[in-house]
C-alpha positions in Angstrom: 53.0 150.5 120.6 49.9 150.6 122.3 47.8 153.9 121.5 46.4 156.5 123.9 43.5 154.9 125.6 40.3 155.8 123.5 37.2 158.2 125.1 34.2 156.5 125.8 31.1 158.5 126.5 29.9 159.1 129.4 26.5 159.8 130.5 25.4 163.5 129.9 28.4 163.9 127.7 27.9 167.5 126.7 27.3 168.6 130.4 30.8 167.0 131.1 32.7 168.3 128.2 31.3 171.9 129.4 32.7 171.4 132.9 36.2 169.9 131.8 36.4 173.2 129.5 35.6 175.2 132.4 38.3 173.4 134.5 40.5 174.3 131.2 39.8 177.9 131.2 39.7 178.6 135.1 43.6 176.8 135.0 44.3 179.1 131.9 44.0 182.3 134.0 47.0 180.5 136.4 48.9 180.6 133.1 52.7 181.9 134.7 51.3 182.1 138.0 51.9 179.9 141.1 49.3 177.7 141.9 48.5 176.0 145.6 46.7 172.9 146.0 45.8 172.7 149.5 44.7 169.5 150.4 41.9 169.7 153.5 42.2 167.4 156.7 44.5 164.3 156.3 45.4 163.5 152.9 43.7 160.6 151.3 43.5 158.3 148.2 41.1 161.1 147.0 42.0 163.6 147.7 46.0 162.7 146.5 45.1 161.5 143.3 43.3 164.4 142.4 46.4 167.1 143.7 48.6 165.1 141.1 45.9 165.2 138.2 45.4 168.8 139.0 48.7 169.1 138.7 49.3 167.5 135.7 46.7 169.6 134.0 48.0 172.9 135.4 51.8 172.1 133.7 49.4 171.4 130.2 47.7 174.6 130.5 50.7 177.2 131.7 50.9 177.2 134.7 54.5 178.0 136.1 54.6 176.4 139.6 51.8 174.1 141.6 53.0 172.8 145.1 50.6 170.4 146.8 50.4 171.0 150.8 48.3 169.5 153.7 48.0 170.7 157.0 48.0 167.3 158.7 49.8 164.1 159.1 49.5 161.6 156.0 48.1 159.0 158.4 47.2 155.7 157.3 49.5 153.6 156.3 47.8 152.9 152.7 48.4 156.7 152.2 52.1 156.7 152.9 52.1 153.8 150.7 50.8 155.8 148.1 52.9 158.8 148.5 56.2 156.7 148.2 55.3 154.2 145.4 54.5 157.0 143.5 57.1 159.3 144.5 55.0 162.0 145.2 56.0 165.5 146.1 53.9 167.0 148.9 55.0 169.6 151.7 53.3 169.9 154.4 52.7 173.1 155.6 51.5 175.5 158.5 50.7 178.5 156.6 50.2 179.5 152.4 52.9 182.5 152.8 55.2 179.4 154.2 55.5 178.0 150.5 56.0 181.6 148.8 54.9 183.2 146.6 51.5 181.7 145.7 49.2 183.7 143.4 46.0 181.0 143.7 44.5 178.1 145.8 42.7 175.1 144.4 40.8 172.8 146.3 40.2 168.6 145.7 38.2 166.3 147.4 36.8 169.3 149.4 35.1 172.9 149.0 36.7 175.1 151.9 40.2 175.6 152.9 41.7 174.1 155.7 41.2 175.6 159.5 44.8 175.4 159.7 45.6 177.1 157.5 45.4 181.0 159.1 46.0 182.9 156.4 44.0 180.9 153.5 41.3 183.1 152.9 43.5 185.9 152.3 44.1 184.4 148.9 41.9 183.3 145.8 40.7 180.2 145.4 40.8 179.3 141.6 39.1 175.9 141.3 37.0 173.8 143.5 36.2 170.1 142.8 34.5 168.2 145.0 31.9 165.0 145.6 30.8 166.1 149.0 27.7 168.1 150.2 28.5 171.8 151.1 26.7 174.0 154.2 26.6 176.6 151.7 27.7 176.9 148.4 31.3 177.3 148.1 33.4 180.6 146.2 35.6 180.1 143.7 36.5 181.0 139.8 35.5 177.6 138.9 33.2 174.9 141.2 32.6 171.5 140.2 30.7 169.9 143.2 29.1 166.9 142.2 27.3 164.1 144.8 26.0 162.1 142.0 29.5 160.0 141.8 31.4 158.0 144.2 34.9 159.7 144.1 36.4 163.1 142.8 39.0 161.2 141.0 36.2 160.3 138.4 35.5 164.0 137.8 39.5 164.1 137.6 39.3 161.6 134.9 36.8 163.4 133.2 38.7 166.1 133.0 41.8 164.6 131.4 39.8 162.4 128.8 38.4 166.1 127.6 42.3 168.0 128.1 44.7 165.9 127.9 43.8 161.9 127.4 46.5 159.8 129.5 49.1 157.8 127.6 50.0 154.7 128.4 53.1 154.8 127.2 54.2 157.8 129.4 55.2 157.0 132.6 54.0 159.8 134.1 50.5 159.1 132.3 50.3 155.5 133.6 51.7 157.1 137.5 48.5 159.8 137.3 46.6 157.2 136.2 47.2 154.1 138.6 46.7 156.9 141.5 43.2 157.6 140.3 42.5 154.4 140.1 43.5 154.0 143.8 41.3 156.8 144.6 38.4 155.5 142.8 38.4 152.0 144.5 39.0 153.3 148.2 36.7 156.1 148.2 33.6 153.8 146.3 34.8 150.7 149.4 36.4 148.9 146.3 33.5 149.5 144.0 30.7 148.5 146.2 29.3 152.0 146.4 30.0 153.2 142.9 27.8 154.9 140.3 27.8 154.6 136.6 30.0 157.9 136.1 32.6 155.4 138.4 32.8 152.2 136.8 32.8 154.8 133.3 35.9 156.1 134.7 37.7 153.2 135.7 36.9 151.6 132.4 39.0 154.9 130.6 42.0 154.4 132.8 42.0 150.8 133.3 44.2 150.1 130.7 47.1 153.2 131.5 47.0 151.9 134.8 50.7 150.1 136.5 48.8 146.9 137.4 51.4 145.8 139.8 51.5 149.0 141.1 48.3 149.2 141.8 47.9 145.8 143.4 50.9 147.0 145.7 49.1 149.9 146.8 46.0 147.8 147.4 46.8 145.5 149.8 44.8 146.0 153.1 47.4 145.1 155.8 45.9 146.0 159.3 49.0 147.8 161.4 49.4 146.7 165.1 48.2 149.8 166.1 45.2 149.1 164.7 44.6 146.1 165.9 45.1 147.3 169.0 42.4 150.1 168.8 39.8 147.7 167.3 40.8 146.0 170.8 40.1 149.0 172.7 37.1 149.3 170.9 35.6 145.9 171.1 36.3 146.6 175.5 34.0 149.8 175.1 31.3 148.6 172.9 28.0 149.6 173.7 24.8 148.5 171.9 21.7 149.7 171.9 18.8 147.9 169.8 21.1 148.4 166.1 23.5 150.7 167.2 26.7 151.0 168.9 29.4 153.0 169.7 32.8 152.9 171.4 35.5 155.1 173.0 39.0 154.6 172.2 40.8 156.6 174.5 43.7 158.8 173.3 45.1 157.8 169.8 47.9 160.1 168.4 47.9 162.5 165.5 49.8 159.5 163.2 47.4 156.8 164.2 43.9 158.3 163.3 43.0 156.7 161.2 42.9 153.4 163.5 39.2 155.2 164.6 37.8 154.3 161.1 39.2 151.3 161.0 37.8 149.8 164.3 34.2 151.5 162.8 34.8 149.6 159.5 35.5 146.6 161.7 32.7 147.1 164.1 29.6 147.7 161.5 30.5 144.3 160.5 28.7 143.1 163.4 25.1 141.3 162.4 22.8 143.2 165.0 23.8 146.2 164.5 23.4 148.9 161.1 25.1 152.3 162.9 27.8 152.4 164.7 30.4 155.2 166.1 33.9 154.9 167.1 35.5 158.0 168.5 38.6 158.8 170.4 40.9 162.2 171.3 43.2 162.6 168.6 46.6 164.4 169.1 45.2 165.8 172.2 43.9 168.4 170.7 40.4 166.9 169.0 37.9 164.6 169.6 37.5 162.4 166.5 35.1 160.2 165.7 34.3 157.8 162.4 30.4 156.6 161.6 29.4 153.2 159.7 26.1 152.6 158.8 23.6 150.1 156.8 20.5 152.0 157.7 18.8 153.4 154.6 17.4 156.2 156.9 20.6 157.3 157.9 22.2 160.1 156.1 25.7 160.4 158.1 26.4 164.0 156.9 22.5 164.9 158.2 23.2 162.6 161.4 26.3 164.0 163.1 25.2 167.4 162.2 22.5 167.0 164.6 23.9 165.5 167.0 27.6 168.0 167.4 25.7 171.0 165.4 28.8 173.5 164.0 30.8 176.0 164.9 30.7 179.8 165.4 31.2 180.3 161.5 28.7 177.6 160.7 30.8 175.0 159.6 29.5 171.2 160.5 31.7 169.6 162.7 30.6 166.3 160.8 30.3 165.3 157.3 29.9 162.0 155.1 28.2 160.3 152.5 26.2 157.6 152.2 27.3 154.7 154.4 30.0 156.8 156.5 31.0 160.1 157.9 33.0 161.8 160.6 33.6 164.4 162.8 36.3 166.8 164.7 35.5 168.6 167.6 38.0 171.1 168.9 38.6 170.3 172.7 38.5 173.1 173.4 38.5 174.5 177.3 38.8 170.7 178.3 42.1 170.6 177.2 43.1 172.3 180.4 42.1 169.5 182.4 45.5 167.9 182.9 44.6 164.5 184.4 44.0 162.2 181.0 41.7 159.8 183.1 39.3 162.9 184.1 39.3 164.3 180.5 38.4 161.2 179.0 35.5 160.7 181.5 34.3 164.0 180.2 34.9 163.7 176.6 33.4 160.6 176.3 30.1 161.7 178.7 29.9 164.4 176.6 30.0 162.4 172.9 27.9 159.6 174.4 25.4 161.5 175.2 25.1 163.3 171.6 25.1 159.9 170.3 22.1 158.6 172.3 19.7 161.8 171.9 20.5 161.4 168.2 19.9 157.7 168.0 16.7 158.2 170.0 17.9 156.6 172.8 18.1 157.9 176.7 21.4 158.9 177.9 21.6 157.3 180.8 25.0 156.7 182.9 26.7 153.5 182.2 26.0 152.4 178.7 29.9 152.5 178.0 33.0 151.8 179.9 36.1 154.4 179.7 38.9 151.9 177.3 41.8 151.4 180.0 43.9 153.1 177.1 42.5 156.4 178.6 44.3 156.0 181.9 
């Protein structure tokens, strides 16, 4: 039989081992206790793959019960995928007391608890592991925020190497394993943007991995709803010098994730190195999804300036490196009940962020309302 796959050592090695024991010891004080991973926004490769490893750990280490829950809809189709080849188990929820009695909260893939979720801060966040930039520094018994790699699942696989190396003879071992894998390659845009601590990490799981599985999982079909967005968005397009941007119209809570794949499709484009695509989502937010080439352009620096944050001085964008997004709250617009008139102000409104922030003037015109908002 094949043995357990072997450690290799990573760079700063002792720093590592430090923060997987600290993983260890904050999941140790959950020993009997019920622990919550809340999963922030619409549950992704990530952010999935990390739930399941936390998980994983959390039954080595005592704890009695962890239930992963999101708040919203498991959107792309890759991510239902994902969920069902795997045979994942997660609830979505509208509130922590909805799930019972929970004792803690851990966070992966992001370092603050959902919006959503009403009553999360009346409960203690245990762990936080994260690759993404914080406003301020998050609270928690245990943080791990690190933007010097490409996905969280590498810290993930950190962590196991250290507590509890995957087998590749346990199915369950190879399951955890192919999901990180997953998460690795779509978070890193299939390795294109990965670090060293990322290709280090897929070279310890390669070999646990369920290679068809995995392939299964990777294949990039384009839905029909997407294709129609990209549509909508290739009608709106507006370019100025190197960067464009286009409104979508109204795209529902299920289909959201249609807004980053028009971007992605978009910032393919040769004259242009930014672009935006951005719709109202679910009617209830106005979405948006940010490619970019530009060296200069830091997305999670970018669409801060140009939508700020809100009253509790959150960002309502984020990103890293080549991409980022935002979600705005409608808001009092949502009481305008004619949908053609509410898109003519959502996307006045977003255009016009957009072009002060690309240094541009806002002048009327530069983009057409997509006859999907009608």
């Amino acid at each position: 039989m094949t043995e357990p796959v072997r450690r290799l050592a990573l760079p700063n090695q002792p720093a590592n081992e430090l923060r997987a024991r600290g993983f260890g010891d904050a999941l140790a004080a959950a020993r009997g206790k019920h622990l919550l991973i809340a999963l922030r926004g619409n549950p992704d490769p990530d952010g999935i793959a990390c739930a399941l490893a936390q998980a994983h750990l959390g039954q080595r280490m005592g704890v009695a019960q962890t239930t992963i829950g999101y708040c919203h809809e498991v959107s792309h189709r890759e991510n239902r995928a994902l969920v069902k080849l795997l045979g994942l188990e997660l609830r979505k929820i509208k509130s922590v007391r909805e799930v019972g009695n929970v004792d803690f909260l851990g966070l992966v893939d992001a370092h603050e608890v959902d919006t959503e979720l009403p009553d999360g801060n009346d409960y203690e966040v245990l762990t936080i592991v994260d690759h993404h930039r914080p406003a301020s520094p998050p609270k928690a018994r245990f943080v791990d925020l690190r933007m010097d790699v490409g996905a969280t699942s590498t810290i993930f696989v950190e962590y196991l190497m250290e507590l509890a190396a995957l087998d590749p003879d346990v199915e369950e071992d190879r399951r955890i394993a192919t999901a990180l894998m997953h998460g690795l390659s779509t978070d890193t845009d299939d390795f294109m943007l990965a670090r060293a601590a990322d290709f280090h990490a897929a070279e310890q799981i390669v070999e646990v991995c369920d290679r068809d599985l995995l392939q299964d999982l990777s294949r990039r079909l384009i839905a029909p709803t997407a294709m129609d967005v990209i549509a909508r968005a290739l009608t709106a397009l507006g370019v100025r010098r190197n960067f464009a941007m286009a409104g979508v119209g109204f795209v529902t809570e299920g289909e959201r994730d249609t807004i980053a794949q028009a971007a992605d499709f978009l910032v393919r484009r040769e004259d242009i190195d930014t672009c935006v695509v951005f719709g109202v989502v679910g009617d209830k937010y106005i979405e948006g999804s940010l490619r970019t080439h530009s060296p200069s352009v830091d997305p999670a620096v970018w669409l801060e300036q140009a939508f700020g944050s809100d009253e509790k001085g959150r960002p309502y964008g984020g990103g890293r490196r080549d991409k980022g997004g935002f979600r705005i709250p409608i808001g009092f617009l949502g009481r305008v009940t004619d949908r053609g008139q509410l898109w003519q102000l959502v996307e006045h409104a977003v255009r016009t962020a957009l072009l002060r922030q690309s240094g541009e003037d806002p002048t009327p015109g530069v983009l057409v309302p997509p006859a999907a908002a009608t």
